[in-house]
N, C-alpha and C positions, 0 to 999 in steps of 0.2 A: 590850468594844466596844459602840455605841451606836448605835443603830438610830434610823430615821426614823419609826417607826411606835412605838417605845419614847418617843422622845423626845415625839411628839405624844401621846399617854397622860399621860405626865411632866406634861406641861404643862398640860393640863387639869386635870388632879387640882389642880393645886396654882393655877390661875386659881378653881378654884371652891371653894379653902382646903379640901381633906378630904387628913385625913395618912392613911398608910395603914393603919394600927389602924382608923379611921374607915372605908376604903373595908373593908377584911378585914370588920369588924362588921358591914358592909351587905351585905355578900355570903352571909353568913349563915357565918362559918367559926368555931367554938369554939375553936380553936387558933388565934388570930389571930397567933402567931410565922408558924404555916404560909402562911396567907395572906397578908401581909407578905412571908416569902419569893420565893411564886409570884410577887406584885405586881412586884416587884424582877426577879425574873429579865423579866416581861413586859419592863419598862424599861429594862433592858438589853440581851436577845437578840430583843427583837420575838416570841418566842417562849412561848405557854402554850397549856393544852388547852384545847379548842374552848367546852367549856361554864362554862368561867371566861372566858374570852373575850366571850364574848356577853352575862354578866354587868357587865363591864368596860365594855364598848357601852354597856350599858343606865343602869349608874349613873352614868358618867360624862356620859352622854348625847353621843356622840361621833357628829361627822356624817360620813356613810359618805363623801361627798367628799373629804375630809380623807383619810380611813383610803385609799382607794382613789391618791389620791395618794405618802402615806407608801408605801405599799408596792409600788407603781411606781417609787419613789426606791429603796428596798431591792433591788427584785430589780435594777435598771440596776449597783448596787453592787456586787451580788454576780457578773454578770456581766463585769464591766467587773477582778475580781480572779482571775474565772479563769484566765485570758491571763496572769497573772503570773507567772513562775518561783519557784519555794521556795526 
């Protein structure tokens, strides 16, 4: 599933052409499979720890309007699934 805050990451990265080998290497990660990984789950689950997160901010250079957005669109989502029966 595909997050609003995933998908805005998504898209940046890739408006300012860095794949994610390139972002992994600027983050400074020697396992760049590992970071590639994280990356990917970011983009997926809107979800990663805090201090790859704000590296992510940083190199992407992501405007905190945007993110503050996305993630008002997420929690309304998640909200709006709790009401739903299993």
């Amino acid at each position: 599933m595909s997050t609003n805050i995933g998908q805005y990451v998504y898209q940046q990265r890739k408006a300012l052409g860095i794949t994610p080998e390139q972002l992994a290497r600027d983050m400074g990660y020697r396992n760049i499979n590992k970071g590639i990984r994280r990356l990917q789950q970011l983009e997926t689950t809107g979800h990663c720890a805090e201090p790859l997160w704000r590296s992510i901010r940083e190199k992407l250079s992501l405007d905190p309007t945007e993110i503050r957005t996305a993630k008002g669109r997420d929690a309304e989502a998640h909200e709006a699934r709790r009401d739903v029966p299993i």
